[in-house]
C-alpha positions as CSV (number, residue, x, y, z in Angstrom):
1,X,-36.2,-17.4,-12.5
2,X,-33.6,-19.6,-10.6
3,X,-30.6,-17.9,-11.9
4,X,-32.2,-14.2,-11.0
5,X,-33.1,-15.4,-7.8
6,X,-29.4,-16.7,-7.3
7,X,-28.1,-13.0,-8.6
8,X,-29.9,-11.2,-6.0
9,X,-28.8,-13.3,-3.5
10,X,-25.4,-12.9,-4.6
11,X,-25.4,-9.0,-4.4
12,X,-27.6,-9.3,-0.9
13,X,-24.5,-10.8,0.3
14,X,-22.0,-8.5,-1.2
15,X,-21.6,-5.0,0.3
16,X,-23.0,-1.8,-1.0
17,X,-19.5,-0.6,-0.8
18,X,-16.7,-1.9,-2.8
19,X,-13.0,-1.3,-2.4
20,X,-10.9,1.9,-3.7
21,X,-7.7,2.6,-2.9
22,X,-8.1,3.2,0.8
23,X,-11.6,3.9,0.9
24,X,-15.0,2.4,0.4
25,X,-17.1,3.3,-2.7
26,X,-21.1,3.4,-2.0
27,X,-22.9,1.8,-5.2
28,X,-25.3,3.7,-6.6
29,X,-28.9,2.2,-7.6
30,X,-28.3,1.7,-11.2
31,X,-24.7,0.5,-10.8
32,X,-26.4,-2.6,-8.3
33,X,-29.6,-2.8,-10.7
34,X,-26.9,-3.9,-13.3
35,X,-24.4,-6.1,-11.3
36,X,-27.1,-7.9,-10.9
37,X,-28.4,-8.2,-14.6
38,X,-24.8,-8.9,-15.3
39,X,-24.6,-11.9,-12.7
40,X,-27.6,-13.6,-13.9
41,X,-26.4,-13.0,-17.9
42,X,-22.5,-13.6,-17.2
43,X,-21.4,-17.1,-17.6
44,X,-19.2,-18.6,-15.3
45,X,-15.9,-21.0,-16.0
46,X,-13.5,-22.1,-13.5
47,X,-10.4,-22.5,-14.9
48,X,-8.2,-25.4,-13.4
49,X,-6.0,-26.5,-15.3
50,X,-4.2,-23.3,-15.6
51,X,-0.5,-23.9,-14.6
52,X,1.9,-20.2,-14.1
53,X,1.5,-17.0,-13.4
54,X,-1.2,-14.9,-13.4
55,X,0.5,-12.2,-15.6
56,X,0.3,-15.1,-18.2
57,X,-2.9,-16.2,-18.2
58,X,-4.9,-15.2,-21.4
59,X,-8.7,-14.6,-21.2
60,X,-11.1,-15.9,-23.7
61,X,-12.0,-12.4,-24.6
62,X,-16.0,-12.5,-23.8
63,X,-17.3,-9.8,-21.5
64,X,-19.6,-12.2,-20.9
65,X,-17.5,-14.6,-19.2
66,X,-16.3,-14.3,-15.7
67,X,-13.0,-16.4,-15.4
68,X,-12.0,-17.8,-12.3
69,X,-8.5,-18.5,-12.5
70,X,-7.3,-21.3,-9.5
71,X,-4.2,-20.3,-9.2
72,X,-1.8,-23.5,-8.0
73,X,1.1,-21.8,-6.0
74,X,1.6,-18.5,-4.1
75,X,4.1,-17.5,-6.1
76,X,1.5,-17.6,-9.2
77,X,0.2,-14.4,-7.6
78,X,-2.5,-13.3,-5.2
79,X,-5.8,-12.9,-5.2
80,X,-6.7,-10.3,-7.2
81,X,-9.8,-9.0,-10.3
82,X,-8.6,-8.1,-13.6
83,X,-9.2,-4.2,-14.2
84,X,-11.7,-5.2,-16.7
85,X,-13.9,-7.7,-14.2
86,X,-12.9,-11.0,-16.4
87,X,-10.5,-12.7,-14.6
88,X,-11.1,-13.7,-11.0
89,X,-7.6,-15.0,-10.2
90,X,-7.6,-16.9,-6.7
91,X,-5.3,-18.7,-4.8
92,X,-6.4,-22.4,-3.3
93,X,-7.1,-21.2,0.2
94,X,-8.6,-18.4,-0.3
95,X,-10.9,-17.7,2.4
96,X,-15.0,-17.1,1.8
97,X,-14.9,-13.2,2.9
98,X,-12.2,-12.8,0.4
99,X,-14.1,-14.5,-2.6
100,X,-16.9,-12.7,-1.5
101,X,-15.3,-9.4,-2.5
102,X,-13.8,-10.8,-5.0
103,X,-16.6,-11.5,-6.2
104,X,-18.3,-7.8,-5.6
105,X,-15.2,-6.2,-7.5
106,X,-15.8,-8.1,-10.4
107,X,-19.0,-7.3,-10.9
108,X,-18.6,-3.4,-10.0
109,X,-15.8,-3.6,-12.6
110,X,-17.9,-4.8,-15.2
111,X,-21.0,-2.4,-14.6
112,X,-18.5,0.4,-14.7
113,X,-17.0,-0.4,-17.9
114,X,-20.9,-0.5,-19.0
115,X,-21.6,2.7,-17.8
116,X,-18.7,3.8,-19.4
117,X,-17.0,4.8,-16.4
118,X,-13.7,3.7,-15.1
119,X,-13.5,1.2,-12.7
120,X,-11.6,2.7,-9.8
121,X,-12.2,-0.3,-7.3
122,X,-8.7,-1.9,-5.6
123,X,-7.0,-4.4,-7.4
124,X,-9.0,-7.1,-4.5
């Protein structure tokens, strides 16, 4: 009951909009409804140890894994979601607003690929 209670309290905090391209996207119902079955079934791993650039970092392979990545220099790479929604990637000072919607994105990505749609959300 914990973890479902965390999940919605994750997506109260996110947006109902997520970034595409130059404009916002408004999440449906069902696309929410799963984000937040998928945070409270996704596993979580932080990933510290990882030294390089993003573009080199190989993912476990498990959608039901979200990655974070801490990235250890700028020139690692920014910020940024995988297209899929495994790989948070995040530099050290990455500030709360921006993990929030880095955050969002990766969930959106995910319930898209499960809806089998494309994820058209920004590279965040």
């Amino acid at each position: 009951m914990k973890k479902v209670a965390v999940a919605l309290a994750m997506l109260a905090a996110c947006s109902a909009r997520v970034s595409a391209k130059d404009e916002q996207v408004v999440l449906s119902e069902e696309v929410r409804a799963l984000m937040v079955q998928l945070m409270t079934d996704t596993k979580v791993k932080a990933v510290t140890e990882f030294e390089g650039p993003a573009a080199d970092y190989q993912s476990d392979g498990d959608p039901m894994t979200l990655e974070i990545v801490m990235l250890s220099k700028q020139a690692d790479g920014p910020s940024r979601v995988s297209d899929d929604g495994e790989i948070i990637f995040m530099q050290p000072k990455t500030k709360s607003k921006k993990q929030q919607t880095l955050f969002t994105t990766a969930f959106y990505r995910k319930a898209q690929l499960r809806l089998g749609e494309p994820a058209s959300a920004s590279r965040e």
